[in-house]
DRENFI-791238 format. One record per residue (C-alpha): residue in three letters; x, y, z negated. Coordinates in steps of 0.001 Angstrom, whole numbers, plus 500000, padded with zeros to 6 digits. Example, Ala and Ser with C-alpha at 12.3 -4.5 7.8 and 13.67 -1.06 7.14 Angstrom:
2
+-----+--------+--------+--------+
|   r |     xx |     yy |     zz |
+-----+--------+--------+--------+
| ALA | 512300 | 495500 | 492200 |
| SER | 513670 | 498940 | 492860 |
+-----+--------+--------+--------+
***
This chain:
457
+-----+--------+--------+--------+
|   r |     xx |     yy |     zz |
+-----+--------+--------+--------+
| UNK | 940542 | 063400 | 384723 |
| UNK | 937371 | 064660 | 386361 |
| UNK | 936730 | 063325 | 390029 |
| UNK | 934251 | 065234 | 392880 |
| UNK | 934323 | 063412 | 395830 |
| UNK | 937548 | 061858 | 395235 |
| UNK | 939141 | 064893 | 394188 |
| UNK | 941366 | 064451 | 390746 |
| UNK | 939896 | 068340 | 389450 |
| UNK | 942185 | 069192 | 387265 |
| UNK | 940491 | 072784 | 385920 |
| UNK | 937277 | 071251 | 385576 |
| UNK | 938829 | 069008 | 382927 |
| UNK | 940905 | 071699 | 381090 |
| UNK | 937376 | 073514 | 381302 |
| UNK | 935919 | 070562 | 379200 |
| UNK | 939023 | 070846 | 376963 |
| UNK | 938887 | 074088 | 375748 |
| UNK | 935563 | 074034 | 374279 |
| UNK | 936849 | 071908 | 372201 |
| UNK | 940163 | 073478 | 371650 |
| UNK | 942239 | 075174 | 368755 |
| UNK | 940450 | 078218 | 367818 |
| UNK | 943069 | 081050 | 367892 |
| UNK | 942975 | 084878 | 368090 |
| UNK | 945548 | 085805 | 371449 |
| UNK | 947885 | 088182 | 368793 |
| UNK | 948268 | 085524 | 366786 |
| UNK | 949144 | 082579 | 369750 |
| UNK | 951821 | 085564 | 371213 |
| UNK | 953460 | 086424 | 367963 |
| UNK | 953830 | 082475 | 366779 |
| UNK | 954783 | 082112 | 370768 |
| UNK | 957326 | 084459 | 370359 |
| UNK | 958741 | 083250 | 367401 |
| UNK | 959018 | 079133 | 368616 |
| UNK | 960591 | 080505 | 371363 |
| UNK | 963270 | 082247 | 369759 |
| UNK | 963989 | 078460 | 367467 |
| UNK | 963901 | 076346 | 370611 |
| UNK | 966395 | 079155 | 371958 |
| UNK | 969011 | 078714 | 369081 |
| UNK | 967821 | 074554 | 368777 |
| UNK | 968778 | 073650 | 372662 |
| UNK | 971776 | 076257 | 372507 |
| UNK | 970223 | 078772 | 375641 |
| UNK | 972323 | 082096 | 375693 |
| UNK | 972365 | 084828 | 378111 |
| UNK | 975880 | 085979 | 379046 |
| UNK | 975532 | 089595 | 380568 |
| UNK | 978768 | 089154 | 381937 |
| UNK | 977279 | 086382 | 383566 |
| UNK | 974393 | 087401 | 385860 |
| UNK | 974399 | 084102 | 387831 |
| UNK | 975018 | 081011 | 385323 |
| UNK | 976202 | 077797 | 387250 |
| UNK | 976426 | 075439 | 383954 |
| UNK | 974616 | 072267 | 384709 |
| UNK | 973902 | 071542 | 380930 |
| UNK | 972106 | 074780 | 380572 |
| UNK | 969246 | 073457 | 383605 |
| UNK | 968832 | 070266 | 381440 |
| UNK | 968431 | 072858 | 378025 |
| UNK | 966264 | 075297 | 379343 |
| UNK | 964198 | 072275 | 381098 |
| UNK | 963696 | 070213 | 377510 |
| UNK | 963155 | 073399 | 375462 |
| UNK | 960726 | 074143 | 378308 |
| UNK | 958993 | 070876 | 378275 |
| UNK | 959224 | 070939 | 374194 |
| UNK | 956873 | 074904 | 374605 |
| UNK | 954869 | 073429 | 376821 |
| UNK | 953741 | 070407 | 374676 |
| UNK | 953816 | 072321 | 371554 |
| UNK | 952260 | 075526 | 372088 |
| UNK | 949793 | 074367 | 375224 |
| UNK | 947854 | 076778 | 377875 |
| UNK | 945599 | 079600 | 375798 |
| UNK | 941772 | 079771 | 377764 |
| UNK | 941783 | 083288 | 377288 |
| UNK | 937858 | 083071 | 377662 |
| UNK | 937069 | 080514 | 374811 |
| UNK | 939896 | 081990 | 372557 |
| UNK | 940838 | 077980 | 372613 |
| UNK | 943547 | 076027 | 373081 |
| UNK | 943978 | 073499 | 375513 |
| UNK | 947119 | 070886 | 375215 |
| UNK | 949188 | 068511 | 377318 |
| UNK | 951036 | 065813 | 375225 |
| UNK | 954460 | 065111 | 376631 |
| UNK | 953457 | 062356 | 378987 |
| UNK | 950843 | 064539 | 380648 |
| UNK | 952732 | 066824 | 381545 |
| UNK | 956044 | 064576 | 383029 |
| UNK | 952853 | 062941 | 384577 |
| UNK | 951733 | 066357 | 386403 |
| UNK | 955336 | 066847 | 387011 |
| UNK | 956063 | 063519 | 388768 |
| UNK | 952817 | 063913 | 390876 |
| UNK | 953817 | 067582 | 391685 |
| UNK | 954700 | 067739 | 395737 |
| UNK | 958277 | 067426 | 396522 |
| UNK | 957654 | 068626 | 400131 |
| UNK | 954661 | 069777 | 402005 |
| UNK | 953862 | 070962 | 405476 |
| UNK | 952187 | 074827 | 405383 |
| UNK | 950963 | 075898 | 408622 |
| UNK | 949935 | 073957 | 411634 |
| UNK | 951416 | 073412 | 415046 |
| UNK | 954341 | 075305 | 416564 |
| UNK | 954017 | 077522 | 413437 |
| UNK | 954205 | 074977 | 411000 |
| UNK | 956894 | 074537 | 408520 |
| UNK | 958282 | 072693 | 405345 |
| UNK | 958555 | 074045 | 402517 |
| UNK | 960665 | 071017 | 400521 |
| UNK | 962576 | 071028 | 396744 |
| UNK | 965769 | 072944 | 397325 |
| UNK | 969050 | 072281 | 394870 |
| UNK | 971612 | 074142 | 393552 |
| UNK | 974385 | 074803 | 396375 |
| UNK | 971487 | 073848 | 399089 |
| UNK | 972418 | 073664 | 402585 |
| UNK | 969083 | 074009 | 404131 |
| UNK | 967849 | 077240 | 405381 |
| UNK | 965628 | 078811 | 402639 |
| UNK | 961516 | 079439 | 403665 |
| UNK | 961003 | 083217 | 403570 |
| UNK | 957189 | 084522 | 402952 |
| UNK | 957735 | 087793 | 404524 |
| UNK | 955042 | 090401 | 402998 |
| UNK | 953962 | 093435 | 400284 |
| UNK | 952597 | 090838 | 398297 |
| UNK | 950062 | 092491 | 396647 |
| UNK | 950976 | 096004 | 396722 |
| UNK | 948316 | 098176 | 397438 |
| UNK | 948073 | 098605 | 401522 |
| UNK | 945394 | 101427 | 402798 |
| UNK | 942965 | 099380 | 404779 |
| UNK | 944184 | 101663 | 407729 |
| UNK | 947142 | 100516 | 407975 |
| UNK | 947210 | 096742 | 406889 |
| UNK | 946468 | 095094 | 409808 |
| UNK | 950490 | 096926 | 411599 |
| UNK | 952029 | 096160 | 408094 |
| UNK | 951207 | 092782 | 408341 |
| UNK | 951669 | 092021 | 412010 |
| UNK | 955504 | 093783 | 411336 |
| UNK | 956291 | 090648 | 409040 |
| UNK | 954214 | 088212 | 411264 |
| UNK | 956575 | 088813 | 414316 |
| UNK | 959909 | 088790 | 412674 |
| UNK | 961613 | 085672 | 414106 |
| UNK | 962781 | 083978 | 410937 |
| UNK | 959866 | 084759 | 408920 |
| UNK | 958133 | 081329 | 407700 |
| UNK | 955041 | 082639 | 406252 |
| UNK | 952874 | 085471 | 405374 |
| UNK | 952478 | 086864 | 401775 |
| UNK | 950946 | 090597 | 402442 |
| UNK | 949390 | 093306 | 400227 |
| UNK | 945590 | 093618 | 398708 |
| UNK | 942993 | 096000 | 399761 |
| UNK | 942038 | 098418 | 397136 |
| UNK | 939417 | 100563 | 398382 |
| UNK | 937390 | 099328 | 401503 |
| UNK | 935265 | 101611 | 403794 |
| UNK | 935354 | 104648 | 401329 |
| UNK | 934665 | 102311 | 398199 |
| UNK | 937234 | 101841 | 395532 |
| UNK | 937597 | 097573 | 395129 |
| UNK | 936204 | 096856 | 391423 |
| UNK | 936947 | 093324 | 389652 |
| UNK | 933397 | 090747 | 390144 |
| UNK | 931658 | 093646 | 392506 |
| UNK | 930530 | 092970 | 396178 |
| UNK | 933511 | 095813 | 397011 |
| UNK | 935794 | 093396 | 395960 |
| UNK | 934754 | 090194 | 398011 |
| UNK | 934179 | 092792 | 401327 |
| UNK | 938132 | 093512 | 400312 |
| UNK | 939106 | 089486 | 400288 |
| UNK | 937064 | 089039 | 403610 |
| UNK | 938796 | 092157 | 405336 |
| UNK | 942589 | 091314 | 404022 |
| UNK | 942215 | 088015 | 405495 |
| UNK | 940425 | 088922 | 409190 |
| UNK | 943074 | 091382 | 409497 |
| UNK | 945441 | 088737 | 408266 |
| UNK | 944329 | 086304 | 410647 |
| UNK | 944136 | 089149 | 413512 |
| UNK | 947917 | 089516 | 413017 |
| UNK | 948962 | 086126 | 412955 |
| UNK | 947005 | 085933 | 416301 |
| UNK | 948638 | 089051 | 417946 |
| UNK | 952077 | 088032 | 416888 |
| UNK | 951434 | 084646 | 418928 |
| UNK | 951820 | 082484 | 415426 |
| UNK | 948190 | 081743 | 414640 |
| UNK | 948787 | 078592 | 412858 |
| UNK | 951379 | 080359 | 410242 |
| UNK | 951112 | 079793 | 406390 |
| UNK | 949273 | 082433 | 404796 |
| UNK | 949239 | 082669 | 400825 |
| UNK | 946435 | 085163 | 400871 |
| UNK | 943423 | 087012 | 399071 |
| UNK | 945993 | 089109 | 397556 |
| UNK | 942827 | 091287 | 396720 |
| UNK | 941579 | 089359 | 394440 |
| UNK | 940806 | 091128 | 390848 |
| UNK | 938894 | 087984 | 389245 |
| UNK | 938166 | 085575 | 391763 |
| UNK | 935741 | 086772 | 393951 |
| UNK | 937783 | 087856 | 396783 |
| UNK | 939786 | 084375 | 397398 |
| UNK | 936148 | 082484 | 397011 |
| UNK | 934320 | 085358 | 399499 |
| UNK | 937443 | 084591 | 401549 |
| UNK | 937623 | 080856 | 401530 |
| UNK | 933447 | 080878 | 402122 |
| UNK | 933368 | 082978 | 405174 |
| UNK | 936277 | 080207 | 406458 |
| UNK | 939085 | 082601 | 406379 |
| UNK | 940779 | 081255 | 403804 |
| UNK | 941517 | 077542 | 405458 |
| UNK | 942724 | 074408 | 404558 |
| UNK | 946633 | 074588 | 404538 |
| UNK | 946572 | 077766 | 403890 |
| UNK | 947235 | 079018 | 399182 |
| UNK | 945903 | 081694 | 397114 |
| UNK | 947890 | 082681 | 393971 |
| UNK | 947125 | 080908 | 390841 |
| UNK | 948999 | 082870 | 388108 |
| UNK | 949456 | 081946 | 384424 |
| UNK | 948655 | 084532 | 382399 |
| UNK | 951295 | 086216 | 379984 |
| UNK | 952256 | 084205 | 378300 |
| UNK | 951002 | 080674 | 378414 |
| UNK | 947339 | 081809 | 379003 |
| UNK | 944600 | 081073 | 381531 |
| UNK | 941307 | 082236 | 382272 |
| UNK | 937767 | 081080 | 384394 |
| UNK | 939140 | 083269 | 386919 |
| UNK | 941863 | 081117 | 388046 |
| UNK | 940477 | 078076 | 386887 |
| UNK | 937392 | 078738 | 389238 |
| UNK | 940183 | 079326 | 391893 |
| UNK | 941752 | 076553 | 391282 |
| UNK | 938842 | 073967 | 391133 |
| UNK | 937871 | 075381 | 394403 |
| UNK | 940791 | 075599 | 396341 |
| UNK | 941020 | 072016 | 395760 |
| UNK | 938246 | 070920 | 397001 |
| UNK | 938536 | 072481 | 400423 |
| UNK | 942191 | 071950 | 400394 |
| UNK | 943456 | 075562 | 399632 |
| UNK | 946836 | 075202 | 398046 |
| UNK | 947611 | 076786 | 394750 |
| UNK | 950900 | 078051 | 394657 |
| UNK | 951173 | 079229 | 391355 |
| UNK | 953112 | 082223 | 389977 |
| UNK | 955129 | 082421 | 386755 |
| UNK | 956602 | 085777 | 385621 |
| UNK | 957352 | 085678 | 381879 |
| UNK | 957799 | 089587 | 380619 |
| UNK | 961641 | 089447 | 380016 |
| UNK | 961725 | 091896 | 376425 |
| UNK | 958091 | 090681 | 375410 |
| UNK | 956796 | 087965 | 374134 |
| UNK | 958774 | 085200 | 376420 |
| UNK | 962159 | 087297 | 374171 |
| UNK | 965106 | 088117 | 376214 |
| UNK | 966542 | 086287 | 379420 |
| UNK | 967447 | 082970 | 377540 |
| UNK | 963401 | 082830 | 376126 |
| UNK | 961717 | 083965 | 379505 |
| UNK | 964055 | 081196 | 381155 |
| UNK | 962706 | 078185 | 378425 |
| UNK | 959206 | 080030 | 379186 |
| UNK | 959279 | 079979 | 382962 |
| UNK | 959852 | 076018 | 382890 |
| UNK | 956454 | 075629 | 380412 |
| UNK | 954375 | 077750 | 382139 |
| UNK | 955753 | 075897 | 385312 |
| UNK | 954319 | 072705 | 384072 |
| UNK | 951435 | 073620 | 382991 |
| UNK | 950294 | 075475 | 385930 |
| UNK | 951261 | 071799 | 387620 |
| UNK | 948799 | 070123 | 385090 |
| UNK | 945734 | 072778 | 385154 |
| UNK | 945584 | 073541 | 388436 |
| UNK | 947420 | 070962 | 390380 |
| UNK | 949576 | 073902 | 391734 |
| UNK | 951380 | 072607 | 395407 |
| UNK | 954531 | 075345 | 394841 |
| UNK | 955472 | 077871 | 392434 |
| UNK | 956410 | 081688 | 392587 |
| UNK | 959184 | 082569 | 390551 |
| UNK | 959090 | 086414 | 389266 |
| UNK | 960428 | 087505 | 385837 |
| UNK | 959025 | 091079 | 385258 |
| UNK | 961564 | 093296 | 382994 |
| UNK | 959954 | 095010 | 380645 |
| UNK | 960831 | 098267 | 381217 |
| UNK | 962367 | 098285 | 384783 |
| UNK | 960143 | 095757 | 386318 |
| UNK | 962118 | 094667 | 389151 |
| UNK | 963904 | 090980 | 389362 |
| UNK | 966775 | 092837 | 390450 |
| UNK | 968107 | 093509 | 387158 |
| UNK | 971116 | 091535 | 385949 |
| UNK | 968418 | 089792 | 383394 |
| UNK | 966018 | 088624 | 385892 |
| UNK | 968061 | 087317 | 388417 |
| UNK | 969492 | 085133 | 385605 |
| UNK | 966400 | 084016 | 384606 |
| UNK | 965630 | 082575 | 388154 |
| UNK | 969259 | 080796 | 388660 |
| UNK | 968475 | 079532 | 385177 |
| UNK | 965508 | 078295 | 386183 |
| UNK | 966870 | 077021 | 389791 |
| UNK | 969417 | 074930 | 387200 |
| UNK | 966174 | 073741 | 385152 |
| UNK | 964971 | 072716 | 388321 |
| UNK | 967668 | 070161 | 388860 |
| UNK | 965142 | 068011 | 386537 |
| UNK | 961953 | 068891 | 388069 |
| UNK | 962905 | 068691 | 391538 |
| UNK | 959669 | 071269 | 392644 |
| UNK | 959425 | 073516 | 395614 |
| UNK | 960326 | 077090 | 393855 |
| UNK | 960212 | 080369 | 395349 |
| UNK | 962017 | 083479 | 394234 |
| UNK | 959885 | 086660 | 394006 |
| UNK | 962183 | 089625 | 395375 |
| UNK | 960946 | 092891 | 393944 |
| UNK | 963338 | 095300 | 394319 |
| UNK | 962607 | 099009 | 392657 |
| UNK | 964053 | 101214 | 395313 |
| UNK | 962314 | 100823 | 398894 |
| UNK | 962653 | 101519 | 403022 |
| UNK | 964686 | 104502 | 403182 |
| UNK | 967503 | 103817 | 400674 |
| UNK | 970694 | 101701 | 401175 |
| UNK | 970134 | 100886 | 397551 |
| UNK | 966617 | 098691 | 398453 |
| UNK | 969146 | 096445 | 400888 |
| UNK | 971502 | 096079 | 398167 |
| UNK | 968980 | 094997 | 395694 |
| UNK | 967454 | 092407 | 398011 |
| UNK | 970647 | 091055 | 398883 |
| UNK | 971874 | 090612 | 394988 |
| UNK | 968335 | 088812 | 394421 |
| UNK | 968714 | 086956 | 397554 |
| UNK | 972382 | 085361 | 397118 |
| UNK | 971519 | 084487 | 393210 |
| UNK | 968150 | 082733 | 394626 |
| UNK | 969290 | 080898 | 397435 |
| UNK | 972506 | 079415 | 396265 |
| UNK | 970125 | 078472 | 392824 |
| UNK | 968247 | 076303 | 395466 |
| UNK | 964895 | 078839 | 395571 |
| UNK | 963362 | 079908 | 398814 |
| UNK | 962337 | 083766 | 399059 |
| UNK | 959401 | 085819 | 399340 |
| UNK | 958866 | 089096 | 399963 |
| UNK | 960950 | 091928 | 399557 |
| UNK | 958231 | 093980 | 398059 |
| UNK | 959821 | 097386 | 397627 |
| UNK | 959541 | 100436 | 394675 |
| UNK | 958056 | 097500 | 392080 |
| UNK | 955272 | 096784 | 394256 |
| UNK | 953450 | 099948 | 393863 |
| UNK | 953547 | 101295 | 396908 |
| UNK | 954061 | 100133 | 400701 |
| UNK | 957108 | 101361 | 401437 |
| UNK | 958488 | 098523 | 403205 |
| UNK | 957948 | 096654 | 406443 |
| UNK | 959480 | 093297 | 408289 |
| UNK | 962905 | 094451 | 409395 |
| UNK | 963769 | 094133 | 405570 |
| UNK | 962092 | 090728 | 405943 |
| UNK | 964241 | 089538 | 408240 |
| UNK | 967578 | 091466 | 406492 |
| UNK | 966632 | 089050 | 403614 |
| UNK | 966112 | 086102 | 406317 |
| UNK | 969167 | 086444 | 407840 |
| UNK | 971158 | 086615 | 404460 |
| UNK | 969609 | 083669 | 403164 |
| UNK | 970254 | 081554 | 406037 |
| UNK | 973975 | 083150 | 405995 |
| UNK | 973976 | 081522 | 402078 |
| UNK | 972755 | 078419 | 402449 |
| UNK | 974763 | 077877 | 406079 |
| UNK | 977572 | 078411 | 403668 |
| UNK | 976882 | 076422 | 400691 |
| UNK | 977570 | 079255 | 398376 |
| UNK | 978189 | 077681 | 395027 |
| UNK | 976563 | 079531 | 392127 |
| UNK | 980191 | 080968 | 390650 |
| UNK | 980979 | 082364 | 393904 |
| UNK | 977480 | 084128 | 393858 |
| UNK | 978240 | 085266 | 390707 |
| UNK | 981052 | 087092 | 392112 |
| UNK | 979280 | 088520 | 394745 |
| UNK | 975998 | 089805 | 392716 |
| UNK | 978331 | 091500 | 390485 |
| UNK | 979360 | 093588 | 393063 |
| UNK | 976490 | 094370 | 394532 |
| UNK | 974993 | 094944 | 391392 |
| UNK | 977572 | 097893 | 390868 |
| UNK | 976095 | 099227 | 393937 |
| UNK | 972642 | 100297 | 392495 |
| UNK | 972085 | 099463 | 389066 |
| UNK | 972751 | 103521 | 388064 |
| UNK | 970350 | 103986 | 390509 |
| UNK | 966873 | 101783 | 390001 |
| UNK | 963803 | 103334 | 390836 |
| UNK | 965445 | 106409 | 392018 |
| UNK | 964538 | 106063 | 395311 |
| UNK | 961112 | 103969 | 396236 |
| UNK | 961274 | 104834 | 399482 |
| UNK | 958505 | 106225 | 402303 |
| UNK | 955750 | 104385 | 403183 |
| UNK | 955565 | 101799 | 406148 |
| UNK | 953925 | 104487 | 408492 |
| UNK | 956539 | 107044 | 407724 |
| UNK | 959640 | 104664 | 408056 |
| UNK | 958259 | 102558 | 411268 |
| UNK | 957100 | 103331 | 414735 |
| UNK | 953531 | 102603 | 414523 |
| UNK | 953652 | 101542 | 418419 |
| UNK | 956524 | 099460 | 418700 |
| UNK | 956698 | 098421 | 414895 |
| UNK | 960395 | 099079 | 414767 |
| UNK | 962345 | 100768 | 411951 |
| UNK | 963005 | 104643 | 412476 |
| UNK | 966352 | 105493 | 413697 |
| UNK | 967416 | 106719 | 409984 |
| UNK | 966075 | 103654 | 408502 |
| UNK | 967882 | 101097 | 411787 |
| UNK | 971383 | 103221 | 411314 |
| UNK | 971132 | 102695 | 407216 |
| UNK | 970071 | 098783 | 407668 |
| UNK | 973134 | 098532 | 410498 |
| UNK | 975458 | 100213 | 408089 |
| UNK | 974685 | 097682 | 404763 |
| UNK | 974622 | 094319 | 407431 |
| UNK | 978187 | 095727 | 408015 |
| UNK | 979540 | 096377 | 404665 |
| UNK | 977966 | 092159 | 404146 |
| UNK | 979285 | 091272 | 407567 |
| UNK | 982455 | 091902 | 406297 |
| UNK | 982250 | 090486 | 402913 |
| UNK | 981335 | 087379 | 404594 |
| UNK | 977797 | 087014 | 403702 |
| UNK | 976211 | 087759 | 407268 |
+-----+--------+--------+--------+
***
């Protein structure tokens, strides 16, 4: 392992690696992907029951965790750059998992919190990253987005939306628009923080990053600061590039976390819910041994209806959450709902995703409303998805009871995904006070009932 001033630089090595690599053309590493995946499926007996939207067998964790761990070893990360191969034998990678942070302090101060392994049936309240993450924000209005997560009271962290054209100029991947986007998303990031009176709160930031010039512009100019992460993802699937690599190596050496973000394509090449499940845990370990990632983002994307509210990918994270009775790693559940602020069915979809998560022992981010295409969202649902969570884990809900009560939730909206995504922040929020329009309060007081009396709030 390569050292720089006694930091272990893990990209730097898997640099060195892939020049000497497998040579391999990327259709020909996702078809033989796709096909290893579907053997170690039927080999370690992983099947998704439909009927079963939140599995709570133990033995599946420790099947989708070895057929996991097999991938990982076998197929290795694809350098997307140097058409190569890089690989992890077996020991490596229990190596990078056994180093991997159980708990960590993000944030400083009053502000500061830990984010720690959770476990299936978890009593401790879940972290929530309140934010767009990622979606597209106008740069006149990101600064009131962000401060509307920011002050919500249970709201551990910051996870907000990118900047895609600054002062008139559309952001473009490598250009000078693009690190003026990564310095602007975080001094209005950092503005917020300060005007919510939480100015030592976690940010995982530089969200407007299209190669990695905005989180490097961002951690340069100092506003991207030790403690706080930028978002290391592993490319679909089982890929990397220089781009995250160069992230990476940085952000460890000034102390940037990586939390890293793994969202197999449930219905492409990671298969169906069983094969994105067995992919999530090798792309999990790999991002630990390439870039030293401190937590990771959980986020199945469904082919066709995107959102991890579909009965699929909320399997595919309690699956995981089960897998991660042998890792014992800090996981957080991506909620991406498809319908947004407006609609009773956005509350329903965050609650399904949120019971499935937090009884699976994940913590939450988000919820990032219609797909995360648009902002049509703001904190109140932050703190809806808070407050549930909290209700969950206060509870102990065991994963068969959450079965139950996803199911019926489920019934609630999934005739109706994507119909509605919703009205923009600025349409749905009192730009003064930053509170939810009366409409939007009376709909959100409505669905906290209909929970409230199901028990769940």
């Amino acid at each position: 392992m390569v050292l720089l001033h006694g930091v272990r630089l893990a990209p730097l090595h898997v640099e060195k690696l892939a020049r000497q690599g497998e040579l391999v053309e990327a259709k020909k590493f996702d078809l033989e992907l796709s096909r290893r995946v579907a053997e170690l499926e039927r080999e370690y007996g992983v099947h998704y029951d439909p009927s079963t939207p939140v599995p709570s067998d133990p033995s599946l964790g420790k099947a989708v965790f070895e057929a996991g761990l097999e991938l990982a070893a076998e197929k290795g990360l694809l350098v997307v750059d140097e058409s190569r191969i890089v690989r992890f034998t077996h020991e490596e990678l229990r190596t990078a998992l056994r180093e991997a942070p159980r708990e960590l302090v993000l944030g400083w101060g009053r502000d500061a919190r830990l984010l720690r392994a959770r476990r299936v049936g978890d009593g401790s309240r879940p972290l929530v990253f309140g934010g767009l993450a990622g979606t597209p924000v106008p740069q006149e209005y990101f600064y009131l987005s962000a401060l509307s997560y920011a002050a919500q009271p249970l709201v551990d962290a910051v996870d907000h939306g990118s900047i895609q054209e600054v002062w008139g100029v559309r952001v473009r991947g490598g250009a000078p628009s693009e690190a003026a986007a990564g310095v602007e998303e975080l001094r209005l990031l950092r503005r917020a923080l300060e005007d919510a009176g939480r100015p030592g709160m976690h940010l995982l930031a530089a969200e407007s990053s299209v190669t990695s010039t905005a989180s490097l512009a961002a951690m340069s100019a100092g506003l991207l600061r030790r403690g706080d992460a930028q978002l290391l993802p592993v490319l679909n699937e089982l890929k990397t590039d220089y781009h995250q690599l160069t992230k990476a190596a940085v952000g460890l050496m000034v102390g940037v976390h990586g939390a890293a973000l793994v969202d197999p394509i449930v219905g492409g090449f990671a298969r169906g819910p069983a094969g994105s499940a067995i992919v999530s845990v090798a792309e999990t370990l790999l991002a630990l041994a390439a870039y030293r990632a401190s937590y990771v983002l959980l986020h199945p994307v469904h082919i066709i209806k995107q959102a991890t509210s579909t009965a699929e990918c909320i399997w595919v994270q309690a699956a995981v959450g089960l897998a991660n009775e042998q890792m014992n790693l800090p996981l957080v559940a991506d909620v991406w709902p498809s319908n947004g602020a407006g609609s009773a069915e956005y509350l329903y979809e965050i609650a399904a995703n949120t019971v499935a998560a937090v009884a699976a022992g994940l913590h939450l981010l988000g919820p990032v409303p219609a797909n995360g295409t648009r902002p049509n969202g703001g904190g109140a649902e932050a703190q809806f998805m808070a407050e549930l969570g909290e209700s969950v884990a206060r509870r102990r809900l065991g994963l068969g009871d959450a079965c139950e009560i996803v199911r019926d939730l489920y019934r609630l909206y999934s005739e109706r995904m994507g119909a509605n995504p919703g009205k923009p922040f600025w349409e749905v929020y009192d730009l003064r006070t930053l509170e939810p329009s009366p409409e939007w309060r009376e709909t959100m007081s409505r669905v906290k009932k209909e929970l409230a009396d199901q028990g769940l709030l």
